[in-house]
N, C-alpha and C positions, 0 to 999 in steps of 0.2 A: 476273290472267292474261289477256294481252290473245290476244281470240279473231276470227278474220278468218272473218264468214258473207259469203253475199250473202243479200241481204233476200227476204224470202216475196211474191209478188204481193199477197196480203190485207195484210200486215201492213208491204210498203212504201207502199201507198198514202196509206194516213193520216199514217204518220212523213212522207213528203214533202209531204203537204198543210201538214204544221205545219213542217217547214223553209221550205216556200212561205211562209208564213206570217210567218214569223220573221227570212226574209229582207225582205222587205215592209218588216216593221217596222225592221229595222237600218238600210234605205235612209233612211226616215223620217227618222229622227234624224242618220243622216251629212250627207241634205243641211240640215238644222237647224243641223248643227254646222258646216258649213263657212261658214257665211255669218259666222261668230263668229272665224274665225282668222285672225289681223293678225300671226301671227309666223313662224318657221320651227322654230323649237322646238313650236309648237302643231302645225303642220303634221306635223312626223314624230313626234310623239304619234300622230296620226290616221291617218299609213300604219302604224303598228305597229300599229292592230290588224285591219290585214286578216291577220296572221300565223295570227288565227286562223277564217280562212275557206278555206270549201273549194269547188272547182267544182261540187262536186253543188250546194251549196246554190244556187247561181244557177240551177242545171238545173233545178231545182225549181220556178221558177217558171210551169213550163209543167203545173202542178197549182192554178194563180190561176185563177179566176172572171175572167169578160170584163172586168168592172169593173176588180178587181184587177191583171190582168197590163196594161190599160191606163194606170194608179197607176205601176207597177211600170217600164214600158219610159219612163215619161216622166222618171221619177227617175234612173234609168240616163243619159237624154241630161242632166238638170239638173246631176247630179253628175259625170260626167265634164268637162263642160262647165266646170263651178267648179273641178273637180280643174288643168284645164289650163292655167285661169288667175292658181290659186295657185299651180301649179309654174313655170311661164312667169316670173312674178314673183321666184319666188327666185332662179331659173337667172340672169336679169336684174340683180338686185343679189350675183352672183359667189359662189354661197352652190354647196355639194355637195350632190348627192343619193346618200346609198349605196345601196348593194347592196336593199335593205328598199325600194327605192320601185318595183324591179321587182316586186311586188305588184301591182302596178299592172293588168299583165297578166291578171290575173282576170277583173278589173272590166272592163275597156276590149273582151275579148272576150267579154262575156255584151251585148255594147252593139249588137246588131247595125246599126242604121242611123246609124254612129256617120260623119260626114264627113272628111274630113284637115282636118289646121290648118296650114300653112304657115308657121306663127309658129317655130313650132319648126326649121324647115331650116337656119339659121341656125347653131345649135347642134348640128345635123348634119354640117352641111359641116366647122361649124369641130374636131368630132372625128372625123371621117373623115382630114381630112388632117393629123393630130396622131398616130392611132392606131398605134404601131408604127413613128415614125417616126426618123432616124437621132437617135442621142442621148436618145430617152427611155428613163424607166426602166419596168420592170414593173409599179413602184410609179403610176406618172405613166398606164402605158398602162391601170391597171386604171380608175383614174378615166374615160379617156377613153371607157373603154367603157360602165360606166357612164352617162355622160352621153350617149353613141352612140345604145343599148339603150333606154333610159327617152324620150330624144326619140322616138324611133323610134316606141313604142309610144302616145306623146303625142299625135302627128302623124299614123299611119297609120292609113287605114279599116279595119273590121273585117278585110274577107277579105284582110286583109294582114299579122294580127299575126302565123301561124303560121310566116309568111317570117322575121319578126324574131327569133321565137324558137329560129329553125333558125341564124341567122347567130349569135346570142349565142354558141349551144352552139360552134360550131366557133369564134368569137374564144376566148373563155377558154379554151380548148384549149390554143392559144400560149403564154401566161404560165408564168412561174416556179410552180409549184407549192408551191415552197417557200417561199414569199413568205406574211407574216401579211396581206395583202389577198388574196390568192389563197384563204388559207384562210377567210376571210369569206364568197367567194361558195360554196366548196365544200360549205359548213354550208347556205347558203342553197339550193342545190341537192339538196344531200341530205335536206334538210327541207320544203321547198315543192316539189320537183316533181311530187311524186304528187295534193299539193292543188292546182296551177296547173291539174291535166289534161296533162301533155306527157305524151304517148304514147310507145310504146318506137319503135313506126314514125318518128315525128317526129325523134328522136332522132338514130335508127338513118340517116336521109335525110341528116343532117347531117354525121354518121362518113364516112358514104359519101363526101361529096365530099372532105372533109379528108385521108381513106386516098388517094384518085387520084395517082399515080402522080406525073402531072406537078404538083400543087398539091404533092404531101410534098415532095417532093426541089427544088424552090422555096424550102424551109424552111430555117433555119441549123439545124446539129443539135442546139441545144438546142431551141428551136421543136419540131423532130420527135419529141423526148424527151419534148416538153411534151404532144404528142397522145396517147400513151400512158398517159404517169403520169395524165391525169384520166380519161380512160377508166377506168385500174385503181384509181386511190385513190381519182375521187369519183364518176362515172356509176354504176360499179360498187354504188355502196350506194346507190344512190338506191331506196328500198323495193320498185318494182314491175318494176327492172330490174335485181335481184340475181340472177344466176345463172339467167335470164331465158333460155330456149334460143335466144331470136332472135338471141343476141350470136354463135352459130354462123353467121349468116349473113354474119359480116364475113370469117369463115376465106380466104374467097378470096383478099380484098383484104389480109389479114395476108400470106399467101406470098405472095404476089406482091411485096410491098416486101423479105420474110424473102432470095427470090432475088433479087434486085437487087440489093440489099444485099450478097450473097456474089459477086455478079459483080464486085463494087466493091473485096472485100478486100483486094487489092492493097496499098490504103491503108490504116491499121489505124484511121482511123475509123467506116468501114465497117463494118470484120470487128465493131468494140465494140458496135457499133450491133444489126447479126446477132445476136450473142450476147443483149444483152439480149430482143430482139423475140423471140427463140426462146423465152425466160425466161416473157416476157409471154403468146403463144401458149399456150405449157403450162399457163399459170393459167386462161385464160377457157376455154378450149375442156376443160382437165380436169375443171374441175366441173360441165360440162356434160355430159362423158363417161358415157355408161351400159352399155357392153359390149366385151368386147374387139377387137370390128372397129376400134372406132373409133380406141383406141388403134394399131393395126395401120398405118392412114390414118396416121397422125400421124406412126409411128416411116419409114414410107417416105417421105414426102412433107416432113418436117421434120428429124429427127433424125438419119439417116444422110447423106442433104446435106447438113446442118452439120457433120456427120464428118469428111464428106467433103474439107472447105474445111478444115478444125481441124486434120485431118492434114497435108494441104496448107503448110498455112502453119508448123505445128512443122519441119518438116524443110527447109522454104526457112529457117528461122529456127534449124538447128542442134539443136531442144530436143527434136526426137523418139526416143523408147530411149533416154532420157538417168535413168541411175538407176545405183545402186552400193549395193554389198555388202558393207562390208570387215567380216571377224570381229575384228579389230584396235580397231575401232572400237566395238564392240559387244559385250555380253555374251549378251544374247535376239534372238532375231529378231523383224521389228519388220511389226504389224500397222496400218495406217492403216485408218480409217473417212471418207469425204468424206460432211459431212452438211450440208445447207443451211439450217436454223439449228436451237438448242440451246433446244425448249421441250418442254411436258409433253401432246407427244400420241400418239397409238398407234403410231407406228413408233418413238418414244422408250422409250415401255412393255416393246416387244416387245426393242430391241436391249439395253437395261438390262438385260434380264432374261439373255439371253445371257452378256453380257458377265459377270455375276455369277456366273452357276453355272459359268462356264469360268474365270474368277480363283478362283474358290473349290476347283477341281480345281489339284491340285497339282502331276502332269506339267507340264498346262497354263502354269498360273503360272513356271515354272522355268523352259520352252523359250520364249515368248514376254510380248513388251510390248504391248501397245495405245497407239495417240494417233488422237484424232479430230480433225479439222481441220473447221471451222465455216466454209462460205460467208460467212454472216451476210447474211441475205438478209431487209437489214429492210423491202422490198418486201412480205415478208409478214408478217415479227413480227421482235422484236428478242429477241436468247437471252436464257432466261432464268437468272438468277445460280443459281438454285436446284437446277434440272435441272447446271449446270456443277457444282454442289458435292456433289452426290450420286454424278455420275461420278468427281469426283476422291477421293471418301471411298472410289471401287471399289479406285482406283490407275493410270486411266486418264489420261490426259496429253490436255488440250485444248490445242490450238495454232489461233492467233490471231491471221493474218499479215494482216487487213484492215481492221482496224477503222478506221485510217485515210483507210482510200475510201471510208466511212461519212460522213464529217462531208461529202460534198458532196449527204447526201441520195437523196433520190429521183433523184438524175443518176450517182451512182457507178459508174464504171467497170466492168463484169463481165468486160471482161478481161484487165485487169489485176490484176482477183482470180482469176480463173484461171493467172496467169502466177505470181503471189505464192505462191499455195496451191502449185505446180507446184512451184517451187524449193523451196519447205518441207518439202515432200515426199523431192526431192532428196537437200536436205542431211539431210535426217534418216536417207537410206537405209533407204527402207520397201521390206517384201520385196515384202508384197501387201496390195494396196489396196485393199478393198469400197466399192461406190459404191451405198449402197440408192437410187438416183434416177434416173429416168427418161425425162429430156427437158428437162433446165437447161444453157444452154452454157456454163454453167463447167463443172461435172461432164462433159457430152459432151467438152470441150476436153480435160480433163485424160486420161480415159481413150484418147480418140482419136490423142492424141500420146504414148501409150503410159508412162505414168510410174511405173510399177513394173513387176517381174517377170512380178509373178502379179496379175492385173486381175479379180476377182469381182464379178458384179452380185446384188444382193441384193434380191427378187421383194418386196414386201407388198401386191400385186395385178396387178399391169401384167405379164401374161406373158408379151408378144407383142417388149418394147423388145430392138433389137438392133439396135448398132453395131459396128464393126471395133474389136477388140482389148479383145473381153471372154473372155476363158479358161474361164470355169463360171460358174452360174448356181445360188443357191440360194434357197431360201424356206421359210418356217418353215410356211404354208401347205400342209402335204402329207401330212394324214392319216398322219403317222407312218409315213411310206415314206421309206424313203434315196434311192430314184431314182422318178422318175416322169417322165412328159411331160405338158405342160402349154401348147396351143396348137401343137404342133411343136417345139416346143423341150424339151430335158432337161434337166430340174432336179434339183440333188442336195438331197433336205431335209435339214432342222434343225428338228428337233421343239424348241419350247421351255418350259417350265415356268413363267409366270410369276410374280413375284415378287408375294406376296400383299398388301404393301402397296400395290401398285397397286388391287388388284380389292378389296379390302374392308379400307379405313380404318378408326379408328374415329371415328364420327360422335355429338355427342349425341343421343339419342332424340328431346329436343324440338325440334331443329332437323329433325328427320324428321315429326313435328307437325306444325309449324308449316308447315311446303310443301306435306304432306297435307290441313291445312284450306283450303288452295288452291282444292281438288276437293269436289266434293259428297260428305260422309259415306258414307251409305247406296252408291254404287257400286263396282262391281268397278272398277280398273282397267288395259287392255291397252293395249299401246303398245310404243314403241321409243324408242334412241337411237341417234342417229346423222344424217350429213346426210341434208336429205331429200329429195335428189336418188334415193337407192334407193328411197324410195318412190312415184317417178313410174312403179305399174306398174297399169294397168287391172285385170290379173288379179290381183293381189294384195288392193287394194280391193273386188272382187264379192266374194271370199271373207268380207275384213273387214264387211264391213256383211251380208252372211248372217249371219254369227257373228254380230255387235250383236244384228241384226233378234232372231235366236234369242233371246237375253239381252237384255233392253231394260234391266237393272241395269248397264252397262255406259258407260264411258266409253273417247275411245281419247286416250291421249297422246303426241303427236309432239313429240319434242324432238331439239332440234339446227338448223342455219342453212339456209338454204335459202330457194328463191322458193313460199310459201306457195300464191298465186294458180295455179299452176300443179298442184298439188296438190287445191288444192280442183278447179281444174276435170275431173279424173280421175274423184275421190268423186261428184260431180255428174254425169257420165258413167255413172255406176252405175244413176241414177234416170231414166225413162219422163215420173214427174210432177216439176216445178220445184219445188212446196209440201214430196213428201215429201223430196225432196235439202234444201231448206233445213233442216227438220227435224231430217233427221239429222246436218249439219253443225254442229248445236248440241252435239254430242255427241263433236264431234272439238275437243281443243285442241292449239294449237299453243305453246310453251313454249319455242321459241327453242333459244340456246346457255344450256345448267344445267349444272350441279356434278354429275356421275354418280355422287358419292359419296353422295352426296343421293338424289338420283332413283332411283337404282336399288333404292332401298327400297321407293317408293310403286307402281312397276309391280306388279301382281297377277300379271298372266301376259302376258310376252312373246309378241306375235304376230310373229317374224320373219319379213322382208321378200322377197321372190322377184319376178322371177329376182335383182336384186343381192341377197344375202344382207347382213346387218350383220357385221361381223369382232371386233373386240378390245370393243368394248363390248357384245355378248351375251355372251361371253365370262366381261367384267367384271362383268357383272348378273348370270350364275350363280353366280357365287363370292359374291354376296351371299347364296346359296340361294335366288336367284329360280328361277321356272319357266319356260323358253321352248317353244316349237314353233317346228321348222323345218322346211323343206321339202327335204328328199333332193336332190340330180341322179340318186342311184342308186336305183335297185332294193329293192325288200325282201333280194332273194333276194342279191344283188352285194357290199350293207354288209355282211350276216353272212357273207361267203366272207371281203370284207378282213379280217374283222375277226378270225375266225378266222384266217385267212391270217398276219396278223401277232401276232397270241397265238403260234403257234409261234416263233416265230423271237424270242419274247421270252426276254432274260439270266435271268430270274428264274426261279430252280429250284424253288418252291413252285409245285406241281402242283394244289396246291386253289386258289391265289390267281388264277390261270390261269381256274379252272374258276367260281370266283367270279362275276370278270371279267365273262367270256363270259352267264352269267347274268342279272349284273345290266344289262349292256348291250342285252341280249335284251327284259328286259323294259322298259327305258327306250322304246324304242321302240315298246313298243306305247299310250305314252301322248305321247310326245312328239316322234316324226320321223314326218313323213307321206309318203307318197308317191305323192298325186293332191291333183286340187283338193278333190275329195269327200271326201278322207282330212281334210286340213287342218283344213275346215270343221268336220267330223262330233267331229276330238279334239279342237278350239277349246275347241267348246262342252262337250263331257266336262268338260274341264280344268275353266271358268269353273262347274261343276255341282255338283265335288267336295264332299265333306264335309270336313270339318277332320281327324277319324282320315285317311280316304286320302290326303290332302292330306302332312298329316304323313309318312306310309310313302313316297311319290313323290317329297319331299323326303331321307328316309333314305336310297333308292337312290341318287338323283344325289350325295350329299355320302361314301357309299362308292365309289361310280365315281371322283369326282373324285381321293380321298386315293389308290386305287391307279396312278390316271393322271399322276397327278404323279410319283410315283415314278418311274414308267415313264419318263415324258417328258422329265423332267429328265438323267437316265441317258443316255438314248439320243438325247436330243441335244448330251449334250457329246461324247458318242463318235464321234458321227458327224461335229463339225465338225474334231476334232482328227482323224480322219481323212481328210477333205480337204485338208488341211493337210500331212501325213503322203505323201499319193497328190502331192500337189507338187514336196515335197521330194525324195522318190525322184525324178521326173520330173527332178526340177534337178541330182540327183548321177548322172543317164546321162549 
């Protein structure tokens, strides 16, 4: 289980003294060994194993004794020195250096009094005006750069590699991505930049200029497409710039090309261009996103001006209110789902689940069909066969009008899968169209140019999205209310029941084992899943590490994806002294993306997340009969008004089951909904206290709450979608 600390003042001193140390000695021998290589096969032996060196370790050397770091800085000029004149030589007899010899950059900047060599301009020049030129390929231009990059860093004094490093980023930017050289260096990026030392800032200087305005549009639009797709396919995962909130700071320079671009549409280059870059926007800045303002920014500033053009251009183009209805044609009336691709995760869970207990209703079944129509938006994942065969064992019809702008990759068209999905649509004569999605221009295109009757948008968080020609607004999110507000806006719920093979598989026991010996035996332990962008909350953390502090049996498990570093620096924010934040950091692991089917065994007691709350995987992790705490937005007094509130207006004519209910729900909460920080804290540590008899009884309640909740919810959300449905159709026969 890999665990991300930073090192204690005591206890990094010595680890660096003996990385000093170790570095020392590797120099040793590297320049022993270079005086021995007469080939170029021995050569790239000896840059492969800088792959496994890292910047600290050369920082390190600033923990050498005078003698040593004197050893140390001279080794550094002997070996670069021999480095330049065995690479020099191969360059010289026509040989390549790949991607692997930009290692090189480590060494050449830990080198501080390092001179230029001149030797190398030569092979500057001659890939400078080679690079990008008319008639090479991608293929041709990655070499060039290569050899660009690598001179550069050959050649240049120290205070000048940062410059080369800044120019690499923005060349590979240009290239095909989809090119097996391209994917060479993106591996190489995603695996060496965090050990090179390139910072997010460095990075981020080099976005900057490549975003400007007049350099993009300088660009061929595959060029402009190429800026992007490494941004999202390989910057993106570079470890310490994953979901990294500086990537916010490009928002500007993204709109700003987003409207340009739609001033351009005239041309339907443009407008494809638009569309993707909206695509692109929605992904970096969503998983950065932590509260509804900011969605709010995004749906004004992004999403309604792309409407706004989307609509625009449907009706210069004839396809706007372009839909039909014929009963002639049709036996059911016909439900479309627009979903952006077909995999196994919670907004999959949550419509599955619908979808099944409303096919399994028999009005239902009789008066309407379902087809879902698949973006296929393998920008983010590709659907998968499994999820498709599960829907169609419902009886729901996938349609699949794109797959073919697939094969061009990472460059495919988005709207032209907008116009494809649109006409599918069409001719399929869908009444009403659900869009669970909230800021893709395809999705935006389709609803904007109006292509069905009845246009539903469907909430699994984002309450604020709103563009022209959405008709109602529902979400399963809604405490079991049919109508609520939610941000300003009115939402009609759909309570839904989830389908228990989702929340609790069966798993073998020793594979539940085997992941718990993972963890130290002897502890409790608390945790979550989910990404861990919800747990970037200050307050959230002083609670958790009180509770720890309280229980020192304790361990916390964070699982799921997310920028780690940023995380810790919160938990670290917690702590006055740097020794005990390290400390207790030993005690947090981080566990990635895992199998919830798994994991959600080994959690003890859920400490849900505030203010973002976790959604369908607390959920999921109670149905294992796990225990969670969470933290209210209401009231003591407010929950048990709703809750009573809608106990009345419940179908179910047992009057004790009612009174059950209300009971057991009464007492759930005084061990497991808080509603202060002091509350939190205080049943944390209850929980984590328990005897196994109470333990036991706490579990009894919640596992008879659940079995009458389902009932409940199951019921009263097929009735209420088939009444929206119902509240339509009236509306369609005035």
């Amino acid at each position: 289980m890999k665990q991300h600390n930073n090192p204690s003042p005591q206890e990094s001193h010595s680890s660096v003294q003996q990385k000093a140390q170790n570095i020392l000695h590797y120099l040793q021998c590297l320049a022993l060994n270079l005086s021995t290589i007469s080939s170029k096969p021995q050569l790239d032996a000896t840059i492969k194993e800088f792959q496994c060196l890292h910047h600290k370790d050369f920082e390190s050397a600033l923990y050498l004794d005078t003698e040593d770091l004197a050893l140390y800085n001279a080794l550094l000029l002997q070996i670069t020195q021999g480095l330049r004149d065995k690479i020099f030589e191969v360059l010289m007899q026509g040989h390549i250096c790949a991607v692997e010899y930009l290692n090189l950059y480590m060494l050449f900047a830990a080198t501080p009094h390092l001179k230029a060599d001149e030797r190398f301009e030569v092979f500057i020049q001659m890939a400078q005006n080679a690079l990008f030129g008319e008639g090479a390929s991608d293929v041709e231009n990655a070499m060039l750069l290569e050899l660009l990059i690598l001179s550069k860093i050959l050649s240049y004094p120290h205070e000048m590699l940062q410059k080369v490093l800044k120019e690499y980023i923005g060349l590979i930017s240009l290239l095909d991505i989809n090119l097996p050289s391209s994917l060479a260096h993106s591996q190489f990026i995603v695996e060496r930049f965090e050990a090179l030392g390139v910072s997010m800032e460095l990075f981020l200087e080099s976005v900057r200029f490549t975003l400007q305005e007049e350099y993009y549009f300088a660009l061929t639009p595959m060029r402009r497409r190429s800026v992007l797709n490494w941004q999202l396919h390989c910057f993106w995962n570079v470890s310490h710039f994953f979901n990294h909130p500086s990537w916010l700071t490009l928002y500007a320079l993204w709109k700003h090309l987003f409207y340009t671009l739609l001033d351009k549409s005239y041309e339907l280059q443009y407008l494809d261009e638009a569309m993707y870059l909206q695509f692109f926007m929605y992904h970096m800045c969503g998983n950065n996103y932590h509260h509804q303002a900011q969605w709010r920014v995004f749906c004004d500033e992004i999403d309604r001006v792309g409407a706004s053009y989307y609509e625009k251009f449907a009706k210069t183009q004839g396809i706007y209110h372009r839909f039909e209805s014929s009963p002639s044609r049709k036996a059911k009336k016909r439900i479309g789902i627009l979903r952006d691709r077909l995999v196994a995760n919670s907004p999959y869970k949550v419509e599955y689940s619908l979808l099944k207990n409303l096919l399994h209703d028999e009005e239902f079944s009789q008066e309407y069909e379902v087809r879902i129509y698949t973006m296929k938006l393998l920008e983010k994942s590709d659907d998968d066969p499994v999820v498709i065969k599960y829907y169609q064992d419902l009886g729901v019809s996938i349609v699949d009008v794109v797959s073919h702008l697939n094969l061009q990759g990472f460059y495919n068209s988005h709207l032209q899968k907008a116009l494809a999905i649109k006409e599918a649509i069409h001719k399929d004569c869908i009444d009403i169209l659900i869009s669970p999605n909230n800021g893709y221009g395809i999705s935006d295109f389709i609803l904007a140019s109006r292509s069905a009757k009845v246009q539903i948008y469907y909430s699994h968080g984002n309450f604020v999205y709103d563009i022209p020609q959405i008709d109602a607004r529902i979400t399963h999110i809604c405490q079991n209310k049919l109508k609520l507000t939610c941000e300003g806006y009115e939402f009609l719920g759909v309570p839904v029941k989830m389908d228990d093979r989702f929340y609790n598989p069966p798993v073998p026991l020793e594979f539940i084992k085997t992941h718990r010996a993972k963890f130290p035996d002897e502890m409790k332990i608390v945790g979550t899943i989910g990404r861990l962008t919800k747990l970037d909350s200050l307050e959230y953390w002083q609670c958790v590490v009180k509770i720890m502090q309280a229980y020192p049996q304790s361990i916390y498990l964070a699982c799921g994806n997310g920028n780690v570093r940023t995380i810790e620096e919160k938990i670290t924010q917690c702590f006055e002294d740097s020794q005990q934040a390290y400390i207790f950091l030993k005690r947090i692991y981080f566990a990635g993306y895992v199998d919830s089917a798994i994991y959600g065994h080994l959690i003890d007691v859920w400490l849900d997340s505030f203010p973002l709350e976790q959604g369908e995987s607390r959920i999921e992790y109670t149905a294992k009969g796990g225990i969670d705490l969470v933290m209210s937005k209401e009231s003591q007094d407010e929950r048990e008004k709703r809750i009573a509130s809608w106990l009345e207006q419940w179908y179910h004519n047992d009057q004790t089951t009612k009174q059950e209910f209300y009971s057991l729900v009464t007492q759930e909460q005084l061990s497991l909904v808080a509603f202060s920080l002091e509350d939190y804290v205080s049943k944390a540590i209850n929980l984590l206290r328990l005897s196994p008899d109470d333990l036991s009884r706490l579990k009894h309640i919640r596992a008879r709450i659940k079995s009458i909740f389902d009932q409940y919810r199951s019921e009263l959300g097929v009735n209420a979608f088939k009444q929206i449905l119902k509240d339509f159709d009236n509306v369609d026969k005035e």
